[in-house]
N, C-alpha and C positions, 0 to 999 in steps of 0.2 A: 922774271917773267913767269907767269901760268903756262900749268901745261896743257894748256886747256887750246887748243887749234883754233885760233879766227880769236881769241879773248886776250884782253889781256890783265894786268894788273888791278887796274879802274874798275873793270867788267866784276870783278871778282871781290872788291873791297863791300863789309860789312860795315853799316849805320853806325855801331858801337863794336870799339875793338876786342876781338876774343882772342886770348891764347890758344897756340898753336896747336892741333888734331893730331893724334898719333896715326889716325887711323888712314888707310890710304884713299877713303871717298875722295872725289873733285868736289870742288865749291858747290858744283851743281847738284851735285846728289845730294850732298849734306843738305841743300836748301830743297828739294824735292821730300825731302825724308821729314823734314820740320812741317810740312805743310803735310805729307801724308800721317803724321801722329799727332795734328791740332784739333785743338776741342771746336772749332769753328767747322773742321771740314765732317766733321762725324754729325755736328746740328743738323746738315744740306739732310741728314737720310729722313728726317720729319718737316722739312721745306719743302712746298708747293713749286713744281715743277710747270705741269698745265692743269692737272687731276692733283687733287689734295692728299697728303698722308693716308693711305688708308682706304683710298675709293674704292681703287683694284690692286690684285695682286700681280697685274702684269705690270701697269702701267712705269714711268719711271717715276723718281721725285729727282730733287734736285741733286744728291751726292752720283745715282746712279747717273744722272748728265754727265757733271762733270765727270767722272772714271772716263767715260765713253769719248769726251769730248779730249782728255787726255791720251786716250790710245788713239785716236785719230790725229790729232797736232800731233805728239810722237814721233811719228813714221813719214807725217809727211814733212815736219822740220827734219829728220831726219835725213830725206832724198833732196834736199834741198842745199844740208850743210851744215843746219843749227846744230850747237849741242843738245840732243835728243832729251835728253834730264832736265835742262834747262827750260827749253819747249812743254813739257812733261809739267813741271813746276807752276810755269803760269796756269798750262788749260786746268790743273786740281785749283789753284786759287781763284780762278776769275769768279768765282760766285758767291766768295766768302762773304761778302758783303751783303747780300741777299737779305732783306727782312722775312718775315714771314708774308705769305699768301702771293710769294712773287713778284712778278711787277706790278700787281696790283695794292700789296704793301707799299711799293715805293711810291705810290700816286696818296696815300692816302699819308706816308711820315711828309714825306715832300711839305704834302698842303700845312702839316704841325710845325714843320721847319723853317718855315718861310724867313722869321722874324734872325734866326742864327746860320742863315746861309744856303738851305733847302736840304733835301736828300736825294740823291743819286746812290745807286748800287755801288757799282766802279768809285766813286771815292769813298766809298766806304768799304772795300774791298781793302785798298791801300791804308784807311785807319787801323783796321782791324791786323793789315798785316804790320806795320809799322807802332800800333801802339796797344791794342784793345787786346790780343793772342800773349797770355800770360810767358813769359820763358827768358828774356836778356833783358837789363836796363843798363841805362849808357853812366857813365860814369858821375856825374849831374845829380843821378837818383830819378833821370823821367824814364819813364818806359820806352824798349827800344821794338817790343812786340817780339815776333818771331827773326829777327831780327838776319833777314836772307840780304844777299847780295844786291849790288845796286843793279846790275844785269836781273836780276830773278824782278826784281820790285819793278823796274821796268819792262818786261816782258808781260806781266801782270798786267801792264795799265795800258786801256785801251784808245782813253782818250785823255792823252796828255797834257791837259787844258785845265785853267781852272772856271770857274762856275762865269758865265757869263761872257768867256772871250772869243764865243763864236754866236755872239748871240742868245736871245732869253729862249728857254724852252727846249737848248741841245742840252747834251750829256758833258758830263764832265770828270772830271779823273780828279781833283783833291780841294778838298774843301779850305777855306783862308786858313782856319786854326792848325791846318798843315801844311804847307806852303814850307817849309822849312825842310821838313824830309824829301818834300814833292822837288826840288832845287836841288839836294841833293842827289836822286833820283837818276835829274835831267842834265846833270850839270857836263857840257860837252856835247850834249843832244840836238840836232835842230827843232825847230823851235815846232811846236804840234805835230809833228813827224812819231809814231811811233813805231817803234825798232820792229823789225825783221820776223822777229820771236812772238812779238805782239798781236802780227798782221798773223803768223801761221794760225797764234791761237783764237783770234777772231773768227774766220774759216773754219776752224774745225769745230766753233760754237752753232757759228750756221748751219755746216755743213750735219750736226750732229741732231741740230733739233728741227731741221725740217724735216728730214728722212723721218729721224725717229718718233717724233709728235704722226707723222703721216704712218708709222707703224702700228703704234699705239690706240691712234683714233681708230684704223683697220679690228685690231684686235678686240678691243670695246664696243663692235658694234656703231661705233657714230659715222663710222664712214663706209660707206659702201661702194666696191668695187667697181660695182655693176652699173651706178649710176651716177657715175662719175661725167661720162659723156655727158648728161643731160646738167650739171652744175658750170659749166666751162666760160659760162658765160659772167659770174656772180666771182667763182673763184678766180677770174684775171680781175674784176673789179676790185676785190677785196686785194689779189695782190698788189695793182695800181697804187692803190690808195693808202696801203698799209707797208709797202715794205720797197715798192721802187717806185716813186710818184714821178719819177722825172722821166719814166719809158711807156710810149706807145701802147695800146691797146692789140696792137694788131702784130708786136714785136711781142709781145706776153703772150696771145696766142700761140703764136711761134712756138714759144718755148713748151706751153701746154701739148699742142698736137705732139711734138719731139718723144716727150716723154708718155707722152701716149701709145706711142709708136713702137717703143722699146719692146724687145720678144719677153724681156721681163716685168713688163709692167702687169700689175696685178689686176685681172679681168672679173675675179667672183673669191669670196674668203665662209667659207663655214666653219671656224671654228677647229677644223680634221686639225690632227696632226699633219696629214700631207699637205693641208692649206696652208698649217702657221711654217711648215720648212720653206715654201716657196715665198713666202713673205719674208723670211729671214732669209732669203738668194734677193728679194730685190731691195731690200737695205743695202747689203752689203754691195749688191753690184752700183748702186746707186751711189755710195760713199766713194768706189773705186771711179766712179765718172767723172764726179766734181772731183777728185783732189788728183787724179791722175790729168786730164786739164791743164788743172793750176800747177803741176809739178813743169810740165814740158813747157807751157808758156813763160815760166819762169826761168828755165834753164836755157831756152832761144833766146830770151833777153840776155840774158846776164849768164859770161861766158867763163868767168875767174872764181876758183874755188879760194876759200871754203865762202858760202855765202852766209853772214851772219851783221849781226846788229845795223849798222847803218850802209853796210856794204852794199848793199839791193832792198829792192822793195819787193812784193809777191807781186804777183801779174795773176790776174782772176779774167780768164775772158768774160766778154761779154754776153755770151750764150751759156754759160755758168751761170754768171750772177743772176740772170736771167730766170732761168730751171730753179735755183735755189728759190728764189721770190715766189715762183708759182707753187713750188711745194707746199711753202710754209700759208701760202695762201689757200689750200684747199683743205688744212688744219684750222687754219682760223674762221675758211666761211662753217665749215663744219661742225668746228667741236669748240674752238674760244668762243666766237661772238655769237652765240645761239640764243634763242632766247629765255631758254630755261637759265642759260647762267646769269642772266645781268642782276636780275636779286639777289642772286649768292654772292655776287661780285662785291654790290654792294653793300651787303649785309656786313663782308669781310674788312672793306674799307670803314665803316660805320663804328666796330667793334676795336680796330687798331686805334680811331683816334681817339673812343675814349678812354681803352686804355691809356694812352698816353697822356690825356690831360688828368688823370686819376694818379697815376704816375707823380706828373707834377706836382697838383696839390698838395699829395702826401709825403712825398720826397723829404729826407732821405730816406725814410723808415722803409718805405714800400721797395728800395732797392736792393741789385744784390751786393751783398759786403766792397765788391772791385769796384762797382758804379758807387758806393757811397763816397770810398776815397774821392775819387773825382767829383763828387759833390762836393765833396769839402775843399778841395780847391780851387773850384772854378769860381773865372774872377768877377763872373757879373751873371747875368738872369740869360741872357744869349747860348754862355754856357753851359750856362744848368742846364739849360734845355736842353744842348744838344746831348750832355749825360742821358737825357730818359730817353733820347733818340737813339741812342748807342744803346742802351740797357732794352731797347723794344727789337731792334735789330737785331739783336743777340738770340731771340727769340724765336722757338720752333712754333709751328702752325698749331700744333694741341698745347703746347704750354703758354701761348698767347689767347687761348681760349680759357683756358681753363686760368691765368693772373686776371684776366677782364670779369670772368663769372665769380671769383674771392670777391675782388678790389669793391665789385657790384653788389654783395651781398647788403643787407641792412646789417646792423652791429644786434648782435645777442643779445637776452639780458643780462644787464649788470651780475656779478657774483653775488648768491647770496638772496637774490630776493624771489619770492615767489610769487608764480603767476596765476590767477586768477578769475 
């Protein structure tokens, strides 16, 4: 047995088998430490978060998410029961999958993907962990990726599902050409349930980008403190509609007056140093609301320790989920869906997919050396594609600018002749 409390054997078994570690890490640390030295999670620091690479020096991108979204799952799998590392593990992976320009790269590979099964993030999180993160292969000669435990690969995935079995248009967790790992994964799991470790590090995704997006907009200027009251109306629509459609207009308010009401809710910001301190007391007390919450609702449910994998589920009140919604809602009426950005938006989506079909064309030449392998043994035109989908995904927000303005050039002249 592991000596790992609430885990046991199974939790702990690697995709392809390794010899034995001298060293005295747990399973879970070993697989926290593979994902914090992976070339995928170092890409997240030139990944569009909400603000692109480069806009501001405050803002976050995507690596600084996750860290944050880590040290929150963390502490609160932690008070819960999870192994902490394990917890820790998923929140640094969940984004590895990430294209460049965000969810707005995923709207734009999705539509080039159609024909080989689509693109979602989260199953491409689990490729990249599972096959695309250069470091084990399985005995066979395929790629085993980073090759963590089935516990860690499962904490990672958010939605346990494959493309289409909850319906066209949700999300999903492994694309067909992986189904074989995804089974491994699940095997013993109920069946779209995902584990314990999964649900903290959902949570701590939430709970890290509405606070923090509502920081961020603060600091930048897009959102202002002061007039906030006069938005209250727009911002429960936008959360309605965008993040809990199934809750009342007048239970949204709710939740707005609430946090309105808070002695730390932020009333006016210029920029002082004594404004950005009291901005960083209502993150933080803000992040202690939600998850202190969901700590106690969960431990009045469920009264048997240690709580981990499929033992319990999180208990999120419903005036949580609630506040969370309306956050992420006075971010989005404010600084996502503005009107300055929908050009840029789509300028971003515009540019991915001709890279991508520039990509294709040229293929394999226009690859990098890893993706050509895989071009060369993918067994049909389905496949190939999804190579250039992996090889674009791979891709930071300025290095997908900067292969689309190459690939786009016209061709020089010829060696040799002169022009005149």
């Amino acid at each position: 047995m592991t000596d790992l409390v609430g885990y046991d054997n199974a939790d702990t078994e690697r995709w392809a088998d390794e010899p034995p570690k001298r060293w005295t890490r747990t399973a879970f640390e070993r697989d926290r430490a593979r994902i914090m030295h992976s070339s995928a999670l170092r890409r997240l620091a030139a990944k569009t978060q909400v603000h692109g690479p480069g806009a501001d020096d405050f803002v976050r991108n995507r690596l600084t998410h996750s860290l944050e979204v880590a040290q929150i799952g963390r502490e609160l799998g932690q008070t819960i029961g999870c192994d902490p590392d394990l917890v820790d593990a998923a929140c640094l992976a969940h984004d590895l999958g990430h294209p460049p320009f965000g969810h707005n790269g995923e709207v734009a590979l999705d539509e080039f993907a159609q024909m080989c099964g689509g693109f979602e993030g989260n199953a491409q999180t689990l490729r990249v962990l599972t096959r695309l993160e250069a470091k084990t292969f399985r005995p066979d000669g395929g790629p085993a990726g980073l090759n963590l435990t089935r516990a860690a690969l499962d904490a990672a995935m958010k939605y346990p599902w494959r493309r289409g079995e909850l319906g066209a248009g949700t999300k999903f967790g492994a694309y067909d050409d992986d189904l074989a790992v995804f089974g491994w994964v699940r095997a013993g799991a109920p069946e779209r349930q995902p584990c314990l470790e999964a649900q903290v590090m959902d949570l701590a995704d939430d709970v890290a980008y509405s606070v923090h997006d509502f920081e961020d907009g603060i600091q930048a200027g897009q959102i202002d403190p002061a007039r906030l009251g006069g938005e209250r109306d727009a911002v429960v629509a936008v959360a309605r509609s965008t993040y809990a459609p199934l809750v009342d207009d007048a239970t949204l308010l709710a939740a707005y007056e609430r946090l309105c009401s808070l002695a730390y809710w932020p009333v006016a910001h210029d920029g002082s140093r004594r404004a950005s301190a009291a901005l960083k007391t209502t993150t933080s007390q803000l992040i202690g609301r939600f998850c202190s919450a969901v700590e106690a609702a969960t431990h009045e449910r469920y009264t048997h320790e240690p709580l981990t994998r499929y033992s319990a589920s999180l208990v999120v009140p419903d005036a949580t989920r609630h506040e969370i919604a309306v956050l992420k809602g006075v971010s989005a009426h404010l600084v996502m869906f503005t009107a300055d950005r929908t050009d840029g938006l789509l300028a971003e989506r515009q540019l991915l997919g001709r890279l991508a079909e520039h990509l294709l064309e040229r293929a394999p030449g226009t690859l990098d050396p890893a993706f050509r392998d895989d071009w060369a043994e993918a067994p049909d035109d389905g496949a190939r594609r999804r190579v250039v989908v992996d090889q674009v995904a791979s891709l930071t927000d300025p290095s997908a600018v900067a292969l689309a303005r190459r690939l786009e050039e016209p061709p020089g002249p010829a060696p040799g002749r002169v022009q005149g």
